[in-house]
DRENDO-1510 file (C-alpha; in Angstrom, 1 decimal, always signed):
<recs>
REC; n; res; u; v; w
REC; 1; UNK; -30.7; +15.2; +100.5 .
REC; 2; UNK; -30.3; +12.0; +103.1 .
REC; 3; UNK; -31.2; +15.0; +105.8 .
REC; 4; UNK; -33.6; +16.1; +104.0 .
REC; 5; UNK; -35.5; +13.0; +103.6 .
REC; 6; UNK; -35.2; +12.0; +107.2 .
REC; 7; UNK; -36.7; +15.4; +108.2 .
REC; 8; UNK; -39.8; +15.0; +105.6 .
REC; 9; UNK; -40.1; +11.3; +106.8 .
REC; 10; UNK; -40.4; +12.8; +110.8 .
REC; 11; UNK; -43.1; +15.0; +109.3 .
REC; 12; UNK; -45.1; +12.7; +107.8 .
REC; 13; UNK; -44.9; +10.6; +110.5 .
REC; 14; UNK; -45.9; +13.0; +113.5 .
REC; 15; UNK; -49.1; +14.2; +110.7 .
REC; 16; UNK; -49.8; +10.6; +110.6 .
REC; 17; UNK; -50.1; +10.4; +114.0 .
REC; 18; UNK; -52.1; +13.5; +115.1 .
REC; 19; UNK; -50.6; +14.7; +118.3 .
REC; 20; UNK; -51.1; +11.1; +119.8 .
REC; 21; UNK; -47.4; +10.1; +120.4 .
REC; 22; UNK; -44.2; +11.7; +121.8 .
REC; 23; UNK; -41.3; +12.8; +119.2 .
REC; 24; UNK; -39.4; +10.2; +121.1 .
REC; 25; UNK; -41.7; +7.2; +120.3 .
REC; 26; UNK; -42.0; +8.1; +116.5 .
REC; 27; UNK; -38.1; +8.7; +116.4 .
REC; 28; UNK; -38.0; +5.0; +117.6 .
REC; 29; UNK; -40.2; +3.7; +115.2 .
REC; 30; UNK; -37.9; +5.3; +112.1 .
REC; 31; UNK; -34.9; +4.0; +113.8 .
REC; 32; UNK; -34.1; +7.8; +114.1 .
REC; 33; UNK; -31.8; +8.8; +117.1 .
REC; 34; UNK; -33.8; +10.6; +119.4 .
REC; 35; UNK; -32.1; +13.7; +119.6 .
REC; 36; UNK; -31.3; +14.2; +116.3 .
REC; 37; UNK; -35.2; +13.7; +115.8 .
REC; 38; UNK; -35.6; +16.8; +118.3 .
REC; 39; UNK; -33.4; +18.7; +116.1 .
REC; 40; UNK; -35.2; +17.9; +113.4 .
REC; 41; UNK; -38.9; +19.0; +115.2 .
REC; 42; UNK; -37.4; +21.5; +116.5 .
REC; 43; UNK; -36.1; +23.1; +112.6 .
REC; 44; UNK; -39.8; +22.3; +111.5 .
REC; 45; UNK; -41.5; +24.2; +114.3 .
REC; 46; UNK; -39.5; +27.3; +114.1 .
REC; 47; UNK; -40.2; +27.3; +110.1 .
REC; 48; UNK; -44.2; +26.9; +110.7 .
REC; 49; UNK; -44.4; +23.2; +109.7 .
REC; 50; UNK; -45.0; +22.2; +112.7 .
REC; 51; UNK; -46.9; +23.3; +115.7 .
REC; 52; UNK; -46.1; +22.6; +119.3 .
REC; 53; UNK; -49.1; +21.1; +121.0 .
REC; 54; UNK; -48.4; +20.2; +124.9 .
REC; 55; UNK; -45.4; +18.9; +125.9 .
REC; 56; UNK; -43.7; +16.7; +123.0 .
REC; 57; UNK; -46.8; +16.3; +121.0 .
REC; 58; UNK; -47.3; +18.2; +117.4 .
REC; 59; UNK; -49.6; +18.9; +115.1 .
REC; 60; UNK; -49.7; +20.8; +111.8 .
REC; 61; UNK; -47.9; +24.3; +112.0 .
REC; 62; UNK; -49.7; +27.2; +109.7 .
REC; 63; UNK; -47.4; +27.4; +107.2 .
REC; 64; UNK; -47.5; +23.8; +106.5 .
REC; 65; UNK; -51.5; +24.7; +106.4 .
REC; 66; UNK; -50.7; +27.1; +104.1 .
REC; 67; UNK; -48.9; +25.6; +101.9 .
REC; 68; UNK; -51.2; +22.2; +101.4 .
REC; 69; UNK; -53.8; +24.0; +100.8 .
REC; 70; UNK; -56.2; +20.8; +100.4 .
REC; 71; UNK; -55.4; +19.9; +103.7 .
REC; 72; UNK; -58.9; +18.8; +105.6 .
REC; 73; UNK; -59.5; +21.4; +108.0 .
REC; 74; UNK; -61.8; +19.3; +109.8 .
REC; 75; UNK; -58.8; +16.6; +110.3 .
REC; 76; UNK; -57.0; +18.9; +111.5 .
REC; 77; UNK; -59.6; +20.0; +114.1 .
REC; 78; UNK; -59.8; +16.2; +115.2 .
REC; 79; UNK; -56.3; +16.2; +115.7 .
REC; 80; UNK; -56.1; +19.0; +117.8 .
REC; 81; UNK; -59.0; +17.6; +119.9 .
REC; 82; UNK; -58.0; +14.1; +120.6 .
REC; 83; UNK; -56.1; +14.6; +123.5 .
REC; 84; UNK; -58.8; +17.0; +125.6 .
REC; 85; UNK; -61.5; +14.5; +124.3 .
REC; 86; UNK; -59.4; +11.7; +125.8 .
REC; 87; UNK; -58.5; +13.2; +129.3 .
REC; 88; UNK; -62.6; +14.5; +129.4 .
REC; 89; UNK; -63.5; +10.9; +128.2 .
REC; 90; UNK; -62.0; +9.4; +131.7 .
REC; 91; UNK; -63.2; +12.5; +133.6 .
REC; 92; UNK; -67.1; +11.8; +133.1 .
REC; 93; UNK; -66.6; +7.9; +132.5 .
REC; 94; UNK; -69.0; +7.6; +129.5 .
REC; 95; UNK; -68.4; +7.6; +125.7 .
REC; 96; UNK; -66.8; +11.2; +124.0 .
REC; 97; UNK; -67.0; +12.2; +120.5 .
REC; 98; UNK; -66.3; +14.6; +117.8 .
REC; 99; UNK; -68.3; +14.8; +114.4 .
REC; 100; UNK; -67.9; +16.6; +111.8 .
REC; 101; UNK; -71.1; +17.6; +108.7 .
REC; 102; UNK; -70.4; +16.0; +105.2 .
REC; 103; UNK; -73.1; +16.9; +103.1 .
REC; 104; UNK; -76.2; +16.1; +105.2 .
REC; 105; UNK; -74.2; +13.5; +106.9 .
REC; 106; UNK; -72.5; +13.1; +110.4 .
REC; 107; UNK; -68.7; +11.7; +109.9 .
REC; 108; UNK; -67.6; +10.6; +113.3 .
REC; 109; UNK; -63.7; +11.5; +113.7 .
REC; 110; UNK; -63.0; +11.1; +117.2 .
REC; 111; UNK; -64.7; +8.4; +119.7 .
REC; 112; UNK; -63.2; +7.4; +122.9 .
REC; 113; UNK; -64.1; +6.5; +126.6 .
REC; 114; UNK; -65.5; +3.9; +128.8 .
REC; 115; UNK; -67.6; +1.5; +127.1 .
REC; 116; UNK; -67.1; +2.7; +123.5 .
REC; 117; UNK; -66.7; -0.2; +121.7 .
REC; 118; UNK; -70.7; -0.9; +123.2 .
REC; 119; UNK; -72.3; +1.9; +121.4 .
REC; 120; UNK; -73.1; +2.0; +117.9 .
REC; 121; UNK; -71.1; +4.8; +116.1 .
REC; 122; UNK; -67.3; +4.0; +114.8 .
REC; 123; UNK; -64.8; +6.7; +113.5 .
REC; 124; UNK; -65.2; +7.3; +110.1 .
REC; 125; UNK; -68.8; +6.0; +109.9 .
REC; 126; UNK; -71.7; +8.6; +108.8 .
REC; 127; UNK; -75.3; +9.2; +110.4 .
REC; 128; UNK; -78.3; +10.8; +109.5 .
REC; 129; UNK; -77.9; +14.6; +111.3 .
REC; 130; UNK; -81.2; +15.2; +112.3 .
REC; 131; UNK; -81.6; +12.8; +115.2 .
REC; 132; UNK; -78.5; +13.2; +116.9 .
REC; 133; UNK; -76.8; +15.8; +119.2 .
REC; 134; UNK; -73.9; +16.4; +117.0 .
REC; 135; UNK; -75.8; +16.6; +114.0 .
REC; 136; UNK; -78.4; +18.9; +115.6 .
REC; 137; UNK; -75.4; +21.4; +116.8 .
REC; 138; UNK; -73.8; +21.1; +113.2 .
REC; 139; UNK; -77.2; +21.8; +111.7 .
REC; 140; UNK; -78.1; +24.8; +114.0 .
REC; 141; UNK; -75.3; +26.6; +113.1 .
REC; 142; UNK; -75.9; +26.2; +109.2 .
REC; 143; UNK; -76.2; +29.3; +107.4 .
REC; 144; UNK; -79.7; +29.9; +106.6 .
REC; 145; UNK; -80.7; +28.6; +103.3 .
REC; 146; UNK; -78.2; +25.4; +103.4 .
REC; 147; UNK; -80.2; +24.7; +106.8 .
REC; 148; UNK; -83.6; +25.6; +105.0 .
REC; 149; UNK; -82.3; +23.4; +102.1 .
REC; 150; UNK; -81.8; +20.5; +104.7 .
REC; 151; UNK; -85.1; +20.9; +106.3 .
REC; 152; UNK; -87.0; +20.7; +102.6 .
REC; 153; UNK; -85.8; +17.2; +102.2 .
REC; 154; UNK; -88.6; +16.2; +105.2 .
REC; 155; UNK; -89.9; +14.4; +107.3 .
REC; 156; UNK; -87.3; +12.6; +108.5 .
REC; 157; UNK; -87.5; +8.8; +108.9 .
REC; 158; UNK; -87.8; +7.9; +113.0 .
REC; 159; UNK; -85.4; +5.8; +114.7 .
REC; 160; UNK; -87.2; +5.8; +118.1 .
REC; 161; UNK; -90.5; +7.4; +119.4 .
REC; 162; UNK; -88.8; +10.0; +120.3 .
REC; 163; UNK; -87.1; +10.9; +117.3 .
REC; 164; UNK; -87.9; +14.4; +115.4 .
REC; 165; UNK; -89.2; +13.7; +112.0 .
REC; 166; UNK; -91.1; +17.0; +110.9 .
REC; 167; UNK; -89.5; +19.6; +109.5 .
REC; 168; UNK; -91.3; +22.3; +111.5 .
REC; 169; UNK; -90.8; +20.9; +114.8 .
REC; 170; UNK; -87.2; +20.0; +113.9 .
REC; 171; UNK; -86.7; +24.1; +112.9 .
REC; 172; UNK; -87.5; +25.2; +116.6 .
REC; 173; UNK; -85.3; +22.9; +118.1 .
REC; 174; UNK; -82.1; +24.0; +115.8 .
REC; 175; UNK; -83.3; +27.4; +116.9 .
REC; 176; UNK; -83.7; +26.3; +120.7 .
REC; 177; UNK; -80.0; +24.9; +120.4 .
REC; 178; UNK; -78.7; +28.0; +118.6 .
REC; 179; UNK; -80.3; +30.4; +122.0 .
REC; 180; UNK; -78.8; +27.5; +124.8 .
REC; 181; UNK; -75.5; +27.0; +123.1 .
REC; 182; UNK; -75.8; +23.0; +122.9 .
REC; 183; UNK; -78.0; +20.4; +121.4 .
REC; 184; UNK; -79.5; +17.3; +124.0 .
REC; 185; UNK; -80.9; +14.0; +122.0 .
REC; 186; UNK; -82.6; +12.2; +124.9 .
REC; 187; UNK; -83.2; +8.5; +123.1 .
REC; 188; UNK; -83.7; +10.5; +119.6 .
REC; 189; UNK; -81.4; +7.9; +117.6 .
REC; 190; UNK; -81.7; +5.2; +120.2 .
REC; 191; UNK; -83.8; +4.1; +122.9 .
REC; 192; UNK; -82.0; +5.0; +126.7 .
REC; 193; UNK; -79.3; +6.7; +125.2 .
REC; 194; UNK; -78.8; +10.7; +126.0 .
REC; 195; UNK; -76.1; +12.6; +124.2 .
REC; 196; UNK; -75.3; +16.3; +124.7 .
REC; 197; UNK; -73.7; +17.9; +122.3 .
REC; 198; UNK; -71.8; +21.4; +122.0 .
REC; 199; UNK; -70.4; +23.5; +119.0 .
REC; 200; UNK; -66.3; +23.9; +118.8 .
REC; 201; UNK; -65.7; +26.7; +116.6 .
REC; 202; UNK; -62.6; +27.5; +114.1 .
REC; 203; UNK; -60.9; +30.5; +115.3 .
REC; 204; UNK; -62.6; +33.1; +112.6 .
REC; 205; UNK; -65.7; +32.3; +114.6 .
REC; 206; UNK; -67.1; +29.2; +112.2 .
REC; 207; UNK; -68.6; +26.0; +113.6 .
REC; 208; UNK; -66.9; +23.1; +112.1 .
REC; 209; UNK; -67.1; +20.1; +114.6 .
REC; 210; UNK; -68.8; +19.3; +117.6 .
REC; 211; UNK; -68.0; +17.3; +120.2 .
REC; 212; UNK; -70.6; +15.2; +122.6 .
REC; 213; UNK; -71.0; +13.4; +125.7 .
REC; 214; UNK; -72.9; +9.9; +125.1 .
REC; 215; UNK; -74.5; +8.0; +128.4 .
REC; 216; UNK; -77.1; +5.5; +129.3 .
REC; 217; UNK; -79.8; +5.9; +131.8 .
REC; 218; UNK; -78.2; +4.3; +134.9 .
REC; 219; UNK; -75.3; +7.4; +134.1 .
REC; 220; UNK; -78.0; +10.1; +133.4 .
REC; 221; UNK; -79.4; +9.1; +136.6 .
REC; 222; UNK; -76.5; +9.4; +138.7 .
REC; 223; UNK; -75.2; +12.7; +136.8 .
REC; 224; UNK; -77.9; +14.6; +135.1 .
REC; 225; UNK; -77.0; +16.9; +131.7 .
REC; 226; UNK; -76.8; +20.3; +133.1 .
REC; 227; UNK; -74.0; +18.9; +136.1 .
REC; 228; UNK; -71.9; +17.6; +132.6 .
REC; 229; UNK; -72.3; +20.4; +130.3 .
REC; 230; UNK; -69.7; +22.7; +132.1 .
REC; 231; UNK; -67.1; +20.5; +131.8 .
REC; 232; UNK; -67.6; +19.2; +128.0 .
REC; 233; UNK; -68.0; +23.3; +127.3 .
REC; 234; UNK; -64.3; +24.0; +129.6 .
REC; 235; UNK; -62.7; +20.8; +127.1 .
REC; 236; UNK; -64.5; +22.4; +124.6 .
REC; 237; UNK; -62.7; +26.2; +124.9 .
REC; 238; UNK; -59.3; +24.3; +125.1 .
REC; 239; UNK; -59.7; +22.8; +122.2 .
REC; 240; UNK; -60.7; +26.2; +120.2 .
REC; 241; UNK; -57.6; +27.7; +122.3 .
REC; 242; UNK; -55.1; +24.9; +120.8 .
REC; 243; UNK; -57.0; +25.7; +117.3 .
REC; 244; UNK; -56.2; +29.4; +117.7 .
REC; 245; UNK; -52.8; +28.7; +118.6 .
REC; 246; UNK; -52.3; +26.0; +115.7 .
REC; 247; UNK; -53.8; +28.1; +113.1 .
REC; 248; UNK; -53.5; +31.9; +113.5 .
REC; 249; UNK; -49.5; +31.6; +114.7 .
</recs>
């Protein structure tokens, strides 16, 4: 049982942790010797509670998915993501996030990159969806009526001048971001801020997050959206490749 409840212990811990730290840094933290703490990993991964995620990072394995099935799907999206929106954060040098749609709500999960403690947003915290990139991908790829359902609750109040508030108007953009693949707000939720956005899909073809790329106008200037989009859309295929591996194993 003493094994047992180490093992557990390492498993709650590397959860907790979403594929941020090494195997070696939580086995420190437990006071775990480190290769036993390998051992341990290493019995989880080949039962499916565990999944391998780059080298000596983890992250949920299917059965473990399996069997909770409450587990938030969306969490464990974020977790998969947080390293490619970390490394892509310090490639463009602006502000990267992931959001998620609760309700008619944005939840921001993931937020990282050069000056992101300047801009508004915070993980965990929920914004109206109509007015920002995210939200605009996340309500594009509603299905129908839930999006019709959405649009019936307009207008929408305006955060800037440029901010979509009629229901119409706001139906042919989700449908111009559904043809183009990605969803721009230029100063739509705040003045000189630009945000593009693109879809990250669960592996059974399902749009569950997306992920954006936030910049002011100095940084649009010197890098405009379409130079940016091919990179957030290359981090954006390695995270649905980590999903695929994490979840259909």
């Amino acid at each position: 049982m003493s094994s047992l409840s180490r093992a557990l212990a390492m498993l709650e811990a590397i959860i907790a942790e979403g594929a941020t730290r090494s195997v070696a840094a939580i086995a420190r933290d437990l006071d775990v010797p480190v290769a036993t703490a390998h051992r341990q990993v290493a019995s989880l991964v080949a039962d499916g509670y565990l999944a391998r995620q780059g080298r000596g990072f983890h992250v949920a394995g299917p059965r473990l998915l399996r069997l909770l099935g409450q587990l938030d799907e969306k969490q464990v999206i974020a977790n998969c993501a947080a390293p490619v929106l970390h490394r892509l954060a310090g490639q463009l040098r602006c502000v990267v996030q992931l959001g998620t749609l609760e309700g008619d709500m944005v939840t921001y999960r993931i937020k990282t990159g050069e000056g992101a403690g300047d801009l508004f947003t915070r993980v965990g915290m929920q914004l109206e969806a109509y007015c920002s990139g995210i939200g605009k991908v996340l309500l594009a790829w509603l299905p129908a009526g839930d999006r019709e359902a959405y649009l019936a609750t307009g207008p929408f109040p305006p955060l800037t001048a440029r901010t979509i508030t009629e229901p119409d108007a706001l139906r042919r953009e989700l449908a111009r971001v559904r043809e183009q693949g990605f969803a721009l707000d230029d100063g739509e939720i705040a003045e000189g801020l630009q945000c593009i956005a693109v879809p990250v899909r669960s592996p059974d073809g399902r749009v569950l997050a997306a992920l954006s790329a936030s910049r002011g106008a100095a940084q649009v200037a010197a890098l405009p959206p379409d130079v940016i989009l091919g990179d957030i859309r290359f981090a954006v295929a390695e995270v649905e490749d980590i999903l695929a591996a994490v979840l259909t194993t």
